[in-house]
C-alpha positions in Angstrom: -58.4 28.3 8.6 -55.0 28.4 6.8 -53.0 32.0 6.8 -49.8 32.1 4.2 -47.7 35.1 4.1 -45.1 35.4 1.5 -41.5 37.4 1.9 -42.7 40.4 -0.4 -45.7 40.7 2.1 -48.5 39.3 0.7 -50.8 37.2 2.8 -53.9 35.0 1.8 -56.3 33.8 4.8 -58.8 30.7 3.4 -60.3 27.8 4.5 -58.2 24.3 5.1 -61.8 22.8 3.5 -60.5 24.5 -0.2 -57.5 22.3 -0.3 -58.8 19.0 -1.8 -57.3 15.0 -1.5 -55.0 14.5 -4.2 -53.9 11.4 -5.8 -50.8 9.4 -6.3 -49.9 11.2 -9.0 -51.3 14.7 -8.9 -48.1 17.1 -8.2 -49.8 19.0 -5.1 -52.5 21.6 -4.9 -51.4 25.6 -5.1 -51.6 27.2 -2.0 -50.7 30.6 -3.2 -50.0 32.5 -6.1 -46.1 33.6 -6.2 -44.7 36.4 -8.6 -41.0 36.4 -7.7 -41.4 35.8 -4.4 -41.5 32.8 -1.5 -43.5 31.3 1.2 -41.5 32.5 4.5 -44.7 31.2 7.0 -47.8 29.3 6.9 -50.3 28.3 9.6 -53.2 26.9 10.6 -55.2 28.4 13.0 -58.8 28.2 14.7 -61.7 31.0 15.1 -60.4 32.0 18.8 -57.0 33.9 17.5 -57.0 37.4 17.4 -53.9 38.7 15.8 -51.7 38.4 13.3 -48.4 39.6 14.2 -45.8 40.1 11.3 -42.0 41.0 11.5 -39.6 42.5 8.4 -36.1 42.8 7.7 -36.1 46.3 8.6 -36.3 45.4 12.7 -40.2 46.3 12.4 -43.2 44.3 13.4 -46.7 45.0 14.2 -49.7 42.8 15.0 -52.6 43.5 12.9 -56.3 42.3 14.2 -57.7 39.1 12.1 -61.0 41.4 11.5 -59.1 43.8 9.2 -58.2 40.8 6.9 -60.0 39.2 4.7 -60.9 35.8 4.1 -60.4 34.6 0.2 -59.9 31.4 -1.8 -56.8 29.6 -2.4 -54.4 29.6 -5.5 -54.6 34.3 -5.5 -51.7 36.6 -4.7 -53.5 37.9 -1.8 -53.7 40.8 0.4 -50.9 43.5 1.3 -49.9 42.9 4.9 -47.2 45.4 5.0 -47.0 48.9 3.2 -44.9 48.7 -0.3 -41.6 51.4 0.0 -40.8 51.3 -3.2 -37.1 52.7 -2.8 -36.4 50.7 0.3 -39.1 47.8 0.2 -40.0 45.7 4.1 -39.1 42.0 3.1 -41.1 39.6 5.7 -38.8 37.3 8.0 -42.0 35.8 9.3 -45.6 36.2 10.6 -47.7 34.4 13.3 -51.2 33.7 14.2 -51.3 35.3 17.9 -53.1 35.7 20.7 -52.2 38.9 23.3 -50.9 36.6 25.6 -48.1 34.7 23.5 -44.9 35.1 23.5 -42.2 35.3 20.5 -38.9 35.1 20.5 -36.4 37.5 17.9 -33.3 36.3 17.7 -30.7 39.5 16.1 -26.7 40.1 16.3 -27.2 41.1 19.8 -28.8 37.5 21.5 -32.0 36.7 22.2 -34.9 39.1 23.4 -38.4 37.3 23.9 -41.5 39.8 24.0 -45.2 39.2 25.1 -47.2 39.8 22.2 -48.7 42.9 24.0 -45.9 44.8 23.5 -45.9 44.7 20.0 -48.2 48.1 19.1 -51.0 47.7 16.7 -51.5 48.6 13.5 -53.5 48.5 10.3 -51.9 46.7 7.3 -51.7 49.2 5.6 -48.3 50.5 7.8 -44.6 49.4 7.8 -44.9 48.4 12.0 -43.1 49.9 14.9 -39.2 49.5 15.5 -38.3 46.6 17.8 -34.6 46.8 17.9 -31.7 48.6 16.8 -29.8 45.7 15.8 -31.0 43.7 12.7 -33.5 40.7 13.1 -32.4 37.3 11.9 -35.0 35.1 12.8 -38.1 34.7 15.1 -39.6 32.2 17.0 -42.4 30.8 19.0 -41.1 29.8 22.9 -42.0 26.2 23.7 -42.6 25.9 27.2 -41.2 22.0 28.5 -42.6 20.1 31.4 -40.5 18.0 33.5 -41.8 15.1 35.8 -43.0 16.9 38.6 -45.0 19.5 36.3 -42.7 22.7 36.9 -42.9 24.3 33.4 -40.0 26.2 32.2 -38.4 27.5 29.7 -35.1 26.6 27.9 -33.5 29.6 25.8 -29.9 29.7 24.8 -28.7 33.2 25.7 -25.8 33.7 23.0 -25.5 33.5 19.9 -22.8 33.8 17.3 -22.5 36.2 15.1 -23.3 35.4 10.5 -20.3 34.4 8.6 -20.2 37.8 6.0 -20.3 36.2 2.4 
């Protein structure tokens, strides 16, 4: 299974089968069709996920169940994954495959706040999300946990951060 999600919100869920073996010469295969718009994530994931968890530029994020999506073809715009405001639209900073137990990372003007994928409330698609901060997202992340010789996992985050240059 292959998930892309694009920044105006559009996502398209299909099967890794669709995308054929190109040549040489052939100039790719279209994953997705794009009006105005870009590829901010894509992933692939097995039958044993159960979320798709989805954050926008207006500090909001929500996990959606996989069940409420539906599977397509490649090379279509796709489904809506987050309501369309049309006088102050949700742009996507990114979405993830997820399972209840993960963990993700946001990283915002603040520092660096890591939540279990639990806490992120459930919604349908059809809904901007649920606030998550009060200070604007830049980026998000997936926590890599390291191992060191003697098998004693942990976890390497830098706490601070700087803050944008303004342009």
């Amino acid at each position: 299974n292959l998930f892309v999600s694009t920044k105006n919100g559009y996502g398209l869920w299909y099967d890794v089968s669709e995308v054929s073996v190109v040549g040489i010469r052939a100039s790719g295969v279209k994953s997705i069709k794009l009006d105005n718009d870009y590829v901010v994530s894509a992933e692939i994931f097995n039958k044993d996920s159960e979320y798709m968890t989805v954050f926008t530029d207006k500090n909001t994020a929500k996990r959606v169940k996989l069940s409420e999506l539906e599977k397509s073809s490649r090379a279509r715009k796709g489904l809506l994954l987050v309501r369309l405001v049309k006088t102050n639209p949700h742009k996507l900073i990114s979405s993830y495959i997820t399972n209840s137990k993960d963990k993700i990372g946001v990283i915002n003007l603040k520092g660096i706040n890591i939540f279990k994928n639990a806490e992120i409330p459930i919604a349908d698609r059809y809904s901007t999300g649920s606030s998550i901060s009060n200070v604007r997202v830049i980026k998000t992340f997936i926590p890599s946990e390291l191992e060191n010789k003697d098998n004693i996992k942990e976890v390497e985050i830098i706490e601070t951060l700087e803050e944008p240059k303004k342009e």
